[in-house]
C-alpha positions in Angstrom: -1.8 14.3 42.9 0.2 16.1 40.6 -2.4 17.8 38.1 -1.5 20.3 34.9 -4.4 21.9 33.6 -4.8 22.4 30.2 -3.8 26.0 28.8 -6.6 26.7 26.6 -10.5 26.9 28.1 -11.0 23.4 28.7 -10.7 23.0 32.2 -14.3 22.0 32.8 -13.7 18.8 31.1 -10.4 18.7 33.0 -12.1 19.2 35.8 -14.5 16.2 35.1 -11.0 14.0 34.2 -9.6 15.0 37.6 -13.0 13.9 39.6 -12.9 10.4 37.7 -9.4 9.8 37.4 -9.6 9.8 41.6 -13.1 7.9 41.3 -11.6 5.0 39.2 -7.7 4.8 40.2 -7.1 4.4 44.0 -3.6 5.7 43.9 -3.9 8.9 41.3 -0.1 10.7 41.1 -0.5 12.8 37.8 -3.2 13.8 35.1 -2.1 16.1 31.9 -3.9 17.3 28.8 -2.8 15.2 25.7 -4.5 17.8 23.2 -6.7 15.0 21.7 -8.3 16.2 18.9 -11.6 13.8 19.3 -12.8 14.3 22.5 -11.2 14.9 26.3 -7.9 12.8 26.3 -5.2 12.9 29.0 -2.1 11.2 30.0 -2.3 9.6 33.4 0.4 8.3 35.7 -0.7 6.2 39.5 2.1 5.4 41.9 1.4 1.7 41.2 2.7 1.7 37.8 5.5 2.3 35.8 4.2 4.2 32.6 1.7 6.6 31.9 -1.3 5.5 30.2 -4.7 7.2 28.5 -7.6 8.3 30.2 -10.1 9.1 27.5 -13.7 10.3 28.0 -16.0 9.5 25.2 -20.2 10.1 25.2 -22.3 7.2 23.9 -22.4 8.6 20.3 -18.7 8.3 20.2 -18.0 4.9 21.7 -15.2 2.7 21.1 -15.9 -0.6 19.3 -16.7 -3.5 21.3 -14.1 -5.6 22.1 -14.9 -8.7 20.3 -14.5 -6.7 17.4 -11.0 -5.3 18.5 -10.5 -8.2 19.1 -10.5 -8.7 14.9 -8.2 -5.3 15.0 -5.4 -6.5 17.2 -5.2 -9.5 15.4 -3.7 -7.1 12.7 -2.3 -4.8 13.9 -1.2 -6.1 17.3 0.8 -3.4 19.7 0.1 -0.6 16.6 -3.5 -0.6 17.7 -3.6 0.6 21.5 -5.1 -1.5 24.3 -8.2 -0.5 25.4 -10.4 -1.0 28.5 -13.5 0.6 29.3 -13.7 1.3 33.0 -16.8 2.7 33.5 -19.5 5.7 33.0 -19.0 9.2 34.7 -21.9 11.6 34.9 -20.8 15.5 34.4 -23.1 18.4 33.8 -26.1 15.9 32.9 -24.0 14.3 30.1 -23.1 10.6 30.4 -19.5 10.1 29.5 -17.9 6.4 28.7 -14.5 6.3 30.9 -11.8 4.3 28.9 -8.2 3.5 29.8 -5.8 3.1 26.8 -2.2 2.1 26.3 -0.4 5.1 25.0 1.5 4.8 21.7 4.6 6.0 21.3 4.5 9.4 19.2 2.7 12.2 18.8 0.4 13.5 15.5 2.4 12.3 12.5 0.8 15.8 11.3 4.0 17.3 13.1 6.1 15.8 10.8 5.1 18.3 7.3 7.9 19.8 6.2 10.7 18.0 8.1 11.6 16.2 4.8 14.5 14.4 6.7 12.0 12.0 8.6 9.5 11.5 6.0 10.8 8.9 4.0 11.2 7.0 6.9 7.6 7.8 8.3 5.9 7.4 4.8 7.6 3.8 4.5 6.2 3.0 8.2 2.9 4.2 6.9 2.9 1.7 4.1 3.5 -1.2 6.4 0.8 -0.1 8.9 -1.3 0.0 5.8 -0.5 -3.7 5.1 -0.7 -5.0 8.4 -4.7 -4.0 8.3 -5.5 -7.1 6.4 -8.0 -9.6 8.1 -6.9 -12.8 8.0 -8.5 -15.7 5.9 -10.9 -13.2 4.1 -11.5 -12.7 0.4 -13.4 -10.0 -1.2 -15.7 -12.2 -2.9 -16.6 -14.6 -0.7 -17.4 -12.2 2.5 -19.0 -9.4 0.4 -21.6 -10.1 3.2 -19.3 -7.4 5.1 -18.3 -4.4 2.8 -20.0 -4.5 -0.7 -23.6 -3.0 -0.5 -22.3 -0.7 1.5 -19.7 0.2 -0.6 -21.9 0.0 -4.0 -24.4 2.0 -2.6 -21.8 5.2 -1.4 -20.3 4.8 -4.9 -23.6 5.0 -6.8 -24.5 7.9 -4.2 -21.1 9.9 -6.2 -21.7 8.7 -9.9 -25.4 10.4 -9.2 -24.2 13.7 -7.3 -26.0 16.4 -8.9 -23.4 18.9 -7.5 -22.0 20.6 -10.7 -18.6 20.3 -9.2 -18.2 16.9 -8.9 -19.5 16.6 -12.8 -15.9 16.5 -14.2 -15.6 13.5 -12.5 -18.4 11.8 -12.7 -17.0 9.3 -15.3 -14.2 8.3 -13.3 -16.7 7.5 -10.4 -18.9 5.3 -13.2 -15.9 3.3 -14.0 -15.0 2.6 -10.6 -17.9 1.4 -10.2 -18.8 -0.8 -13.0 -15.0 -2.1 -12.4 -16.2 -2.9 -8.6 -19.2 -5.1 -9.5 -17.4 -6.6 -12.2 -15.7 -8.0 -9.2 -12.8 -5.9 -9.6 -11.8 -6.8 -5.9 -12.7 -9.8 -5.6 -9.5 -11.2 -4.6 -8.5 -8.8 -2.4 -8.4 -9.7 1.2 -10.1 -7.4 3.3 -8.2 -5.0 6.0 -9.9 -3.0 9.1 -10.0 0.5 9.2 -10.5 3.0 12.1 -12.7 5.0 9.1 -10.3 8.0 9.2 -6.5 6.9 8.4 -5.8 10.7 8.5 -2.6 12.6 10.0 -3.6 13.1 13.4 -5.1 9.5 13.7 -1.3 8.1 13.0 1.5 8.3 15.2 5.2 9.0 14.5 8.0 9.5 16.8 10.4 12.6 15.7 12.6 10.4 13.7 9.7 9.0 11.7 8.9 5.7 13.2 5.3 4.9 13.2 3.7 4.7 16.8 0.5 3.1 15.7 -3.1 4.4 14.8 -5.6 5.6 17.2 -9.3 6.5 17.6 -11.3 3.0 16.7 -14.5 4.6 17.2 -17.6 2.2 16.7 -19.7 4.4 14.2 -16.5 4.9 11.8 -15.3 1.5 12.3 -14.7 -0.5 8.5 -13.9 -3.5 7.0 -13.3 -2.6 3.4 -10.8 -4.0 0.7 -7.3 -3.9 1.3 -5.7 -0.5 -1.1 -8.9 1.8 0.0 -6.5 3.7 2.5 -3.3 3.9 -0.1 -4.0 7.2 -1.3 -2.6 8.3 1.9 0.4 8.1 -0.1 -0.6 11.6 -1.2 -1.0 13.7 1.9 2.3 12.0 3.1 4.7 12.8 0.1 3.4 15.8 -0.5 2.8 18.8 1.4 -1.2 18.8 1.5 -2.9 22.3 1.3 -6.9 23.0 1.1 -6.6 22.8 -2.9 -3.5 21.1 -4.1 -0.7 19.3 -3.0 2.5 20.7 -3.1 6.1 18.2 -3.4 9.2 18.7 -1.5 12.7 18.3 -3.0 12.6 14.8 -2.2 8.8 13.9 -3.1 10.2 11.1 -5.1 12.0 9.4 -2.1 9.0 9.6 -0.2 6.9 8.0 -2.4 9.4 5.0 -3.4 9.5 4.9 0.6 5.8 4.1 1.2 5.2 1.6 -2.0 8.3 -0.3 -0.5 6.9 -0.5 2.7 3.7 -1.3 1.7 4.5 -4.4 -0.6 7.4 -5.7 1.2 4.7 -6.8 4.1 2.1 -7.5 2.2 1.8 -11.7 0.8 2.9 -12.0 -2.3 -0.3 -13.2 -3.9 -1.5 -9.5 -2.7 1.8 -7.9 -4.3 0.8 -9.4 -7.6 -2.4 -7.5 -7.5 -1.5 -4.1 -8.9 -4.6 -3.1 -11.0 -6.9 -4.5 -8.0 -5.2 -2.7 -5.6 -5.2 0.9 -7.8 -9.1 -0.1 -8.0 -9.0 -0.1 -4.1 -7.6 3.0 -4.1 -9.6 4.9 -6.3 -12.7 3.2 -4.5 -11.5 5.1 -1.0 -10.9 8.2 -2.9 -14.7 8.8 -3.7 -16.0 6.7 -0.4 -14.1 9.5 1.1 -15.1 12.5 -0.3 -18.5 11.3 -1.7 -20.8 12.1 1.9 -19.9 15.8 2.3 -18.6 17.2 -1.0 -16.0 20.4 0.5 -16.2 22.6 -2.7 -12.5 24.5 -1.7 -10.9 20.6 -1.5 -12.0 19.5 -5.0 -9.3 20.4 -7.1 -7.4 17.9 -4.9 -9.4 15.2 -6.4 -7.9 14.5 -9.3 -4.4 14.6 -7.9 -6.1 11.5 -5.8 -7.8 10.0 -8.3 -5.0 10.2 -10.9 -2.6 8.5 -8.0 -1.2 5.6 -9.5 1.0 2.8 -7.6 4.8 2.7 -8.5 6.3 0.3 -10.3 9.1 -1.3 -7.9 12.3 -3.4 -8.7 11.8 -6.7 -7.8 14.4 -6.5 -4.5 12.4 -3.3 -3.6 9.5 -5.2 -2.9 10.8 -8.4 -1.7 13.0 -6.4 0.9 11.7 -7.1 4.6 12.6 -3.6 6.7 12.8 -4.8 10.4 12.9 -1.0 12.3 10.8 0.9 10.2 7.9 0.7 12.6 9.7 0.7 16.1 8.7 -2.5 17.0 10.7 -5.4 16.6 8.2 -8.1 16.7 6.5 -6.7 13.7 8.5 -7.8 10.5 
């Protein structure tokens, strides 16, 4: 077997990958380091197939959702979602570790795409249809708030009383989100799955900008929220994200058309219609997202976020259907 350790100090878990890869795979021909930023992840190859796959190593804390509710995930996103199949625990240093095998996604970190301005627009309008695709069919805000409201009311009511002294500019922005949510502000939305974090190293782009698919559907950070709470992704992607602002690139503008037309040309167009809903949505993930661990040097950023407002689109923006965007032909 053909194995490439790692080049940083990780070899002990790579150690532990090599020792199970052999313990679950009869026919083992290669095992390299993927540089996962969640927990041990490699890229595996056996001589009885024909691609490499994942081999990812998880503890208990940090276990994958169960697969009658990925089951809810592919639905949505079908082959942007990898397949997933636990194999099987492996002991190592007196930690239990959950074994799973994954499909791999095309791409790598959608992170190594700042600053190539070239492949953004193309990435960013990917982005927006991923976004769409999240929706969970047959479901209405206000009929299954069974699944996402108190959850959601309580994290917002946890911001609007944040004594932090901080956070107390925007503290009336957080009340009328609020109010606006049990007013039933969302009621009509449908609702989408989330993997918790639809950050830039959870979403996968090839070089050219095609979106691979999202990864890490951990169980703990697994949601079910209104559709629009992940659009202010819009921000880190046509902009140039730093620790305290955002910064635009020459073509800031293209990128942003680029993701809104993505975005509504897959979603139905009862859901297009819902502008101010879907604004509410995205406000609502601003402060769900930032309201748990208030980072004082990121703050400034949150009224860039909050502020974020959808863009108006012509008509034939909207309505347009891309079919390549994504890299998968079965998805338009």
């Amino acid at each position: 077997m053909n194995i490439t350790p790692p080049a940083v100090a990780s070899s002990n878990y790579f150690d532990m990958a090599a020792v199970a890869f052999k313990k679950f795979f009869p026919d083992p021909t290669s095992l390299t380091n993927c540089n996962a930023h969640t927990c041990p992840t490699y890229f595996a190859t056996t001589a009885s197939r024909d691609s490499s796959f994942v081999l990812q190593f998880r503890t208990r804390d940090r276990a994958l959702v169960e697969p009658s509710v990925y089951e809810t995930v592919k639905e949505s996103l079908g082959d942007l979602a990898p397949s997933t199949k636990l194999l099987g625990e492996h002991e190592h240093n007196g930690v239990t570790y959950l074994v799973y095998e994954q499909s791999r996604l095309p791409g790598q970190t959608i992170s190594r795409l700042f600053r190539k301005t070239d492949v953004l627009p193309t990435a960013a309008e990917g982005v927006g249809r991923l976004l769409a695709k999240c929706i969970i069919p047959g479901t209405r805000c206000g009929t299954d708030r069974a699944r996402w409201f108190d959850e959601v009311m309580s994290k917002l009511t946890l911001a609007c009383d944040s004594t932090n002294p901080l956070v107390e500019p925007y503290k009336p922005d957080f009340v009328e989100v609020r109010d606006a949510v049990m007013a039933g502000g969302l009621d009509n939305l449908p609702l989408a799955v989330s993997n918790g974090d639809f950050n830039a190293i959870n979403i996968l782009a090839t070089a050219n900008g095609e979106v691979g698919g999202v990864v890490d559907w951990e169980a703990s950070a697994f949601q079910e929220r209104p559709l629009g709470t992940w659009l202010s992704v819009v921000m880190w992607i046509k902009c140039l994200p730093r620790l305290d602002r955002y910064d635009e690139y020459e073509n800031t503008a293209e990128i942003e058309k680029r993701f809104w037309k993505g975005f509504f040309s897959s979603v139905p167009q009862e859901v297009a219609e819902q502008r101010d809903a879907l604004s509410l949505a995205m406000k609502v993930g601003v402060i769900l997202y930032n309201c748990e661990d208030w980072i004082t040097d990121m703050l400034p950023r949150l009224r860039a976020e909050l502020d974020c407002a959808i863009l108006s689109l012509p008509e034939d923006i909207t309505e347009a259907k891309s079919e390549t965007v994504l890299g998968h032909s079965d998805l338009a």
